[in-house]
OpenMM code with the backbone's topology and positions (N, CA, C; nanometers):
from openmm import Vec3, app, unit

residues = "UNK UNK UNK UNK UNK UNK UNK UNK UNK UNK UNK UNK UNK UNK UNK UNK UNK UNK UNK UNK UNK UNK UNK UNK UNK UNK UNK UNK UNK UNK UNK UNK UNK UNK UNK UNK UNK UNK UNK UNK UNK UNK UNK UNK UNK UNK UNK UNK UNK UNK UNK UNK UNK UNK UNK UNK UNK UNK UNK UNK UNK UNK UNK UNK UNK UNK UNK UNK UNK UNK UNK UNK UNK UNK UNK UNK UNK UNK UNK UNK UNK UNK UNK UNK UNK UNK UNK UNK UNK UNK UNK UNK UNK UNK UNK UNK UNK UNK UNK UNK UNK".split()
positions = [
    Vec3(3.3052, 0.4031, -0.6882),
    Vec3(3.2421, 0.4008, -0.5584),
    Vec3(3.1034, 0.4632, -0.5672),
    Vec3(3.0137, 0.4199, -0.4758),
    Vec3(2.8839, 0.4849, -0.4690),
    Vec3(2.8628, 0.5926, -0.3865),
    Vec3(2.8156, 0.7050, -0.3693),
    Vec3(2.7671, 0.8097, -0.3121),
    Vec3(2.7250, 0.9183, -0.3637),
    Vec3(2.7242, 1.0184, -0.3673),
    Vec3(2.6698, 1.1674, -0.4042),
    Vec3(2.7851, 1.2046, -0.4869),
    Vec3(2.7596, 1.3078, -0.5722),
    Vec3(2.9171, 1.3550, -0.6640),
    Vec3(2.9414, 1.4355, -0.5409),
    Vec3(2.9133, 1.5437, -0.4672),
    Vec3(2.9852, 1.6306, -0.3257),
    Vec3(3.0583, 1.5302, -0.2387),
    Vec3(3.0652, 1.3732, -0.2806),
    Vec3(3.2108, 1.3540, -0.1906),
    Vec3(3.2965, 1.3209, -0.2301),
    Vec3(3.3390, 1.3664, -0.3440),
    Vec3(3.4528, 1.3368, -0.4376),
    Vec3(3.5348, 1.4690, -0.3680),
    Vec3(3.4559, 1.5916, -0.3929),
    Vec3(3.5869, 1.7051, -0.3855),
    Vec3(3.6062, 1.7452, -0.1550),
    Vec3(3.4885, 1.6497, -0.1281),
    Vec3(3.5570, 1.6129, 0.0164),
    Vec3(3.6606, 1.5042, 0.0443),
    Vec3(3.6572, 1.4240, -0.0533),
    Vec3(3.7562, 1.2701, -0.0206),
    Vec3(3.8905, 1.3984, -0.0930),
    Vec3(3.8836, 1.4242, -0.1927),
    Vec3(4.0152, 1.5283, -0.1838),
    Vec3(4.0814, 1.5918, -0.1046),
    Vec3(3.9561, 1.6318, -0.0682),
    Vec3(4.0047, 1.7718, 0.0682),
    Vec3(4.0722, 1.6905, 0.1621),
    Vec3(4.0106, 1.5789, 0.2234),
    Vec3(4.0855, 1.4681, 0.3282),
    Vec3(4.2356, 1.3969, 0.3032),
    Vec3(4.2332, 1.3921, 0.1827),
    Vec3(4.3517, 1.3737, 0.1431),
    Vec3(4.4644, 1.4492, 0.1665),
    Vec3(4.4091, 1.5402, 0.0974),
    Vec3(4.5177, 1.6570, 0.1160),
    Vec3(4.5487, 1.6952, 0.2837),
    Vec3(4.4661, 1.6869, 0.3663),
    Vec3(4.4888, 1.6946, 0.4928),
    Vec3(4.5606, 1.5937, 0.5441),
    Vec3(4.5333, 1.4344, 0.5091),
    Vec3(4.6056, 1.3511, 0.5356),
    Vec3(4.7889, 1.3666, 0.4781),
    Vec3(4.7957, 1.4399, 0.3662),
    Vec3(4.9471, 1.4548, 0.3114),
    Vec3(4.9781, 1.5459, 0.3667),
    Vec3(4.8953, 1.6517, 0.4471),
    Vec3(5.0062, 1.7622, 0.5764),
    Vec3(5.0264, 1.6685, 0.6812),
    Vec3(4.9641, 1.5343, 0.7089),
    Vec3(4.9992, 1.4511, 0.8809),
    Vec3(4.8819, 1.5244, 0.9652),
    Vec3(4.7943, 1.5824, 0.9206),
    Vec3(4.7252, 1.6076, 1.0274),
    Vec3(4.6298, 1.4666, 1.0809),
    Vec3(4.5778, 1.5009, 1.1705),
    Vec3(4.5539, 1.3653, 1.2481),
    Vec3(4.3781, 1.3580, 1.2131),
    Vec3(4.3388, 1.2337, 1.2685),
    Vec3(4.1649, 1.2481, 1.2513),
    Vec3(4.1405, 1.3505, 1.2929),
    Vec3(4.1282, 1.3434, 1.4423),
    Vec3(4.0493, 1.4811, 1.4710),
    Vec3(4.0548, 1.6056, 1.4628),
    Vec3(4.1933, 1.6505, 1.4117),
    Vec3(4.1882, 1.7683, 1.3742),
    Vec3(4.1259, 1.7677, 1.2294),
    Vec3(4.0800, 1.6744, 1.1232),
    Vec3(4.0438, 1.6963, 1.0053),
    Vec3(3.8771, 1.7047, 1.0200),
    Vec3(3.8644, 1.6297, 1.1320),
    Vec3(3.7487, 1.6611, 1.1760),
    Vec3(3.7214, 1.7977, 1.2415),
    Vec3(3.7948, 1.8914, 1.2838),
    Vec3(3.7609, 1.9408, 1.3505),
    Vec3(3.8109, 2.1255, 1.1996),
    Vec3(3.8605, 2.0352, 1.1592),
    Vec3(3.9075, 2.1702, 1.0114),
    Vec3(3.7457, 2.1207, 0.9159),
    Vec3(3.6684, 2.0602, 0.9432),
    Vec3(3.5658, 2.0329, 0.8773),
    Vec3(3.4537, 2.0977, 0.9079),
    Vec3(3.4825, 2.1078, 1.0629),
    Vec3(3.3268, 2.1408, 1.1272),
    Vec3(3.3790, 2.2993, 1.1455),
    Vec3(3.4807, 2.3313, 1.1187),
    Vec3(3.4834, 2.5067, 1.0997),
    Vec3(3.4807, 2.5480, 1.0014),
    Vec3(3.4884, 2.4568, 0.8394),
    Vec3(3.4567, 2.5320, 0.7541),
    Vec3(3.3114, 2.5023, 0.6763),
    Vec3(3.2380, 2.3705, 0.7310),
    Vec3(3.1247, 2.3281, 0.6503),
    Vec3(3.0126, 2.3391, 0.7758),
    Vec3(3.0191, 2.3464, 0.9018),
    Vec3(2.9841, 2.3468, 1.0386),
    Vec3(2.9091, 2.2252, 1.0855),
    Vec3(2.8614, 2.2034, 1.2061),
    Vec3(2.7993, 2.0694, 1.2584),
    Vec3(2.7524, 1.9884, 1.1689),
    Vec3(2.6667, 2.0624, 1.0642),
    Vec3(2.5775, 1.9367, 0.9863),
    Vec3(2.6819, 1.8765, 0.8827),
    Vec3(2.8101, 1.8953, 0.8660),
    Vec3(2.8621, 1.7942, 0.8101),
    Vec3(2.8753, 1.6837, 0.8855),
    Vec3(2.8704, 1.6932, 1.0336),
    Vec3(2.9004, 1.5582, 1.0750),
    Vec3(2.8014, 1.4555, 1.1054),
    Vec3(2.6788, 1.5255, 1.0568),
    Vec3(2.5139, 1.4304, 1.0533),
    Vec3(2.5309, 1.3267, 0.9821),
    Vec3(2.4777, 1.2187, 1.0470),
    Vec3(2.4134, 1.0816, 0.9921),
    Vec3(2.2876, 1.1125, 1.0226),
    Vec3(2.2613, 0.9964, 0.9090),
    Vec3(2.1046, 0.9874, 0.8809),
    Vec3(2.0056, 0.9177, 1.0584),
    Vec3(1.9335, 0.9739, 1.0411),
    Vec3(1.8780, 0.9219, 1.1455),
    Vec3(1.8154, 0.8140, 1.1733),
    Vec3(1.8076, 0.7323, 1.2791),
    Vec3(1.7852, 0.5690, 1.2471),
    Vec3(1.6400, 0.5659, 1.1917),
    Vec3(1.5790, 0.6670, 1.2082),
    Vec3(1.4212, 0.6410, 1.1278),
    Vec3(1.4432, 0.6170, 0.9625),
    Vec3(1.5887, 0.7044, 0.9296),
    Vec3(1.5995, 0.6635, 0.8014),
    Vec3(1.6745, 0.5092, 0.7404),
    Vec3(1.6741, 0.4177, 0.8463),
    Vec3(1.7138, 0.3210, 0.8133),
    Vec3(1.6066, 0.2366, 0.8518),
    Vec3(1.5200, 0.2565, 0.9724),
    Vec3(1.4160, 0.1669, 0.9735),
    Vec3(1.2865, 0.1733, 0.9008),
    Vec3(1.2529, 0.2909, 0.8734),
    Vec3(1.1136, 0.2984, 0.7570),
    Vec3(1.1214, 0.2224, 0.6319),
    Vec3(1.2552, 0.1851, 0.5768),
    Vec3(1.2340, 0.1091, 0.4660),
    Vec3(1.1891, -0.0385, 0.4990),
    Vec3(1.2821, -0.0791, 0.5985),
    Vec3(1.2696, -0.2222, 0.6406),
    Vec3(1.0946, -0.2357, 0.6965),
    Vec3(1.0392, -0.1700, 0.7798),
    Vec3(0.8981, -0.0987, 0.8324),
    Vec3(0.8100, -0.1140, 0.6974),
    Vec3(0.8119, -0.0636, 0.6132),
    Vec3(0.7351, -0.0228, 0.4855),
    Vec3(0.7598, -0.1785, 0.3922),
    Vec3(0.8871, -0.2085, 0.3857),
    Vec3(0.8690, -0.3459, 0.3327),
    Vec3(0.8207, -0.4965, 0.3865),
    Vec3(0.7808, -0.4851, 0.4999),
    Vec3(0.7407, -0.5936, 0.5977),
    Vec3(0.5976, -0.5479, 0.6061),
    Vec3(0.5114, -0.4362, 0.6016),
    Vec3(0.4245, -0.4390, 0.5698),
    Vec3(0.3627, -0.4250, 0.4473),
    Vec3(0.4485, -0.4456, 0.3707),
    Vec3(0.3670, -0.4797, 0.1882),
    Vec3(0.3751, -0.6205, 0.2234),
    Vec3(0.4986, -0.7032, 0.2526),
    Vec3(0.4842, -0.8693, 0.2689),
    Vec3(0.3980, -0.8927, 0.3265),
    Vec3(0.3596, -0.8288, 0.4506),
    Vec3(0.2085, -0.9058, 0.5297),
    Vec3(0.0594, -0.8470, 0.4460),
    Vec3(0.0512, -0.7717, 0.3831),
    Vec3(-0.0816, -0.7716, 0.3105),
    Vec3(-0.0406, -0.8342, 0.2078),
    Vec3(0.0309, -0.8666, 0.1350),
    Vec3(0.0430, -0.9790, -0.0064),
    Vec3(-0.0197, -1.0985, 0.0354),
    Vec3(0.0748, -1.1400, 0.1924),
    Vec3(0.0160, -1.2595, 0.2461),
    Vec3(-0.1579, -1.2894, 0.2722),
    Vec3(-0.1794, -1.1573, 0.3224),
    Vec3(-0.3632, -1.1780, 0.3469),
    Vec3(-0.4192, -1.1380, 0.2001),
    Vec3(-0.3631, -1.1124, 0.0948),
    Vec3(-0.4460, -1.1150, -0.0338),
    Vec3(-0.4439, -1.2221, -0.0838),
    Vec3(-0.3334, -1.2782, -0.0942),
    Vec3(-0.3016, -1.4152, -0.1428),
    Vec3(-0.3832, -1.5359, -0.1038),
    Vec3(-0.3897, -1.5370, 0.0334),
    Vec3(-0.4682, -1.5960, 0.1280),
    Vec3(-0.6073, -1.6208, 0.0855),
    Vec3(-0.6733, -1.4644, 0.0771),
    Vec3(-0.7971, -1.4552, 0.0711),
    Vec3(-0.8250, -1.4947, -0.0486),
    Vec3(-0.7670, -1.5055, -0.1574),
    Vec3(-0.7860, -1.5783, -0.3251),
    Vec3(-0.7912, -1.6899, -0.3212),
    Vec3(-0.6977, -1.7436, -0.2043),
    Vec3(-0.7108, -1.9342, -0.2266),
    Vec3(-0.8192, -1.9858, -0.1951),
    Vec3(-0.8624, -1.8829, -0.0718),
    Vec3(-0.9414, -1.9309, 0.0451),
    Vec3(-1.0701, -1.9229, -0.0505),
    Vec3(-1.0985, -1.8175, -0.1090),
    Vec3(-1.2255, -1.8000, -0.2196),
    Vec3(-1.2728, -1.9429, -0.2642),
    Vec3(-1.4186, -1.9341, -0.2583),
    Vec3(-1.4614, -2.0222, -0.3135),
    Vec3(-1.5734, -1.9691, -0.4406),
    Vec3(-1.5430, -2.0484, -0.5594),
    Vec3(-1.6249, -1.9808, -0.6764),
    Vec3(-1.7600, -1.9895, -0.6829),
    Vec3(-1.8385, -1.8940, -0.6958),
    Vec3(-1.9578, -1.8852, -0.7409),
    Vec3(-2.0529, -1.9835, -0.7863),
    Vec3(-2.1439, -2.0570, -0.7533),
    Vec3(-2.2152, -2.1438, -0.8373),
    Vec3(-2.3438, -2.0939, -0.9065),
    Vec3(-2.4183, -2.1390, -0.9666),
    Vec3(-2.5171, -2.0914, -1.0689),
    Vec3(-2.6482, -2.1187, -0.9502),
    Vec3(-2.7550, -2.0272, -0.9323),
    Vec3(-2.8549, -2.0091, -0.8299),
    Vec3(-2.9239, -2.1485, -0.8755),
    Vec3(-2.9226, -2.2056, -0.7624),
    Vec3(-3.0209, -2.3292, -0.7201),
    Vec3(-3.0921, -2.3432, -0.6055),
    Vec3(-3.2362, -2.3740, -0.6822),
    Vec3(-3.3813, -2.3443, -0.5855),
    Vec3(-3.2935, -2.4374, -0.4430),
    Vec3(-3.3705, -2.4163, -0.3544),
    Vec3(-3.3139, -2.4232, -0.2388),
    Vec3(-3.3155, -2.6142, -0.2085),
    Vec3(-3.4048, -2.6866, -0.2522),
    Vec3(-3.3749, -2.8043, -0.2440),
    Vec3(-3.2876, -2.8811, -0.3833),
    Vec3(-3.2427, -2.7807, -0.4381),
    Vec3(-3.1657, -2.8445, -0.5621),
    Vec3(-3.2184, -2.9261, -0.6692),
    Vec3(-3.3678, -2.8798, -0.6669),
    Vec3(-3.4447, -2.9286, -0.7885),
    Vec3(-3.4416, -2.8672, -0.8934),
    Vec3(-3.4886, -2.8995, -1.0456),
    Vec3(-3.4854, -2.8391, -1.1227),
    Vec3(-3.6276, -2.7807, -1.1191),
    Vec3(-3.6345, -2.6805, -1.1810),
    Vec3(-3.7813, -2.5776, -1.1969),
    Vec3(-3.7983, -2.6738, -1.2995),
    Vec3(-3.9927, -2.6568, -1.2689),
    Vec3(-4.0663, -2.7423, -1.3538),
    Vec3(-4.0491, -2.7082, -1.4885),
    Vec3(-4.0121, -2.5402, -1.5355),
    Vec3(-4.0303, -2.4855, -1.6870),
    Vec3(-3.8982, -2.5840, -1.7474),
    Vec3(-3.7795, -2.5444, -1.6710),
    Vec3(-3.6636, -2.6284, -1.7091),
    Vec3(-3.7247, -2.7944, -1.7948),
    Vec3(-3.7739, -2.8740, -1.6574),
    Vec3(-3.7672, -3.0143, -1.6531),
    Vec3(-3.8363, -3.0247, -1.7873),
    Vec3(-3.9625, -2.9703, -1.8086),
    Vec3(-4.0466, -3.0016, -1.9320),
    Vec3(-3.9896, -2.9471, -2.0044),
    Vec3(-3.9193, -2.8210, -2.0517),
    Vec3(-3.8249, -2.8488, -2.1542),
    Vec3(-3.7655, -2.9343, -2.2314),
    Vec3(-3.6331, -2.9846, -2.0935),
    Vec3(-3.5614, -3.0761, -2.1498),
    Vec3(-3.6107, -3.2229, -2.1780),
    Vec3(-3.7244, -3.2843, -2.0771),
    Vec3(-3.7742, -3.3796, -2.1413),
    Vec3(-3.8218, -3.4237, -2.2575),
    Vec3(-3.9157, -3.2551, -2.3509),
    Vec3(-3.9936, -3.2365, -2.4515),
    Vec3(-3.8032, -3.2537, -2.5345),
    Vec3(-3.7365, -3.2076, -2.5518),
    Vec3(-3.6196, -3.1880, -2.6609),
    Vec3(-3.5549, -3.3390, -2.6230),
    Vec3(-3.5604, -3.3924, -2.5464),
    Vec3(-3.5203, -3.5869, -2.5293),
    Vec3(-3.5997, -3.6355, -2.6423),
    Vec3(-3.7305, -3.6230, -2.5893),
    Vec3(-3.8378, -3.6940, -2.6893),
    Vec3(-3.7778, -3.6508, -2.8419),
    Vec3(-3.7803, -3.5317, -2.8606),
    Vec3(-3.7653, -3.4649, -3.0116),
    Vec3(-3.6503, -3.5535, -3.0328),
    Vec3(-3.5543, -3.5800, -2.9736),
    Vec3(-3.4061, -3.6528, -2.9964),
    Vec3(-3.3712, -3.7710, -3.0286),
    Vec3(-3.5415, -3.8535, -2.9513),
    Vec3(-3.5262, -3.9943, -2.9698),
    Vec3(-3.6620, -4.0464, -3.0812),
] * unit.nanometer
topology = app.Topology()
chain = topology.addChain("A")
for resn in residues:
    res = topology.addResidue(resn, chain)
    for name in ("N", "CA", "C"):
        topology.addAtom(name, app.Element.getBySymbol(name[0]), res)
């Protein structure tokens, strides 16, 4: 079974109360006079909702990272504003055509 090793030698203790016939509430009530109120604490519902809380907000920022990667658009190489080639370029490559042909 899963829990803490401290409820092994309480599931004993209950036992053994259960083999005198004592009833629930008196085992409950032989509990809370020898271990007092805070044995009978449960966790408090904050401790059941912060996980669910904490994991629903990692899923919604995965979603807007994810998002924002698709949505990206890549970088292109700087082009003069009418998409011409610079004159140093053009005579370049024309001069290395010529050399080619």
């Amino acid at each position: 079974m899963f829990g803490c090793g401290s409820a092994i030698p309480l599931r004993e203790e209950i036992q053994g109360h259960l083999k005198e016939g004592k009833s629930q509430q008196q085992i409950i009530e032989a509990f809370v006079a020898k271990y007092g109120q805070n044995i009978l604490s449960a966790p408090p519902k904050t401790a059941w909702v912060t996980p669910f809380a904490v994991l629903s907000c990692g899923l919604i920022l995965v979603f807007f990272v994810i998002k924002a990667w698709t949505q990206r658009k890549p970088k292109l190489a700087a082009v003069s504003q009418t998409g011409a080639m610079p004159d140093a370029y053009r005579d370049r490559l024309e001069k290395e055509l010529e050399d080619l042909g």
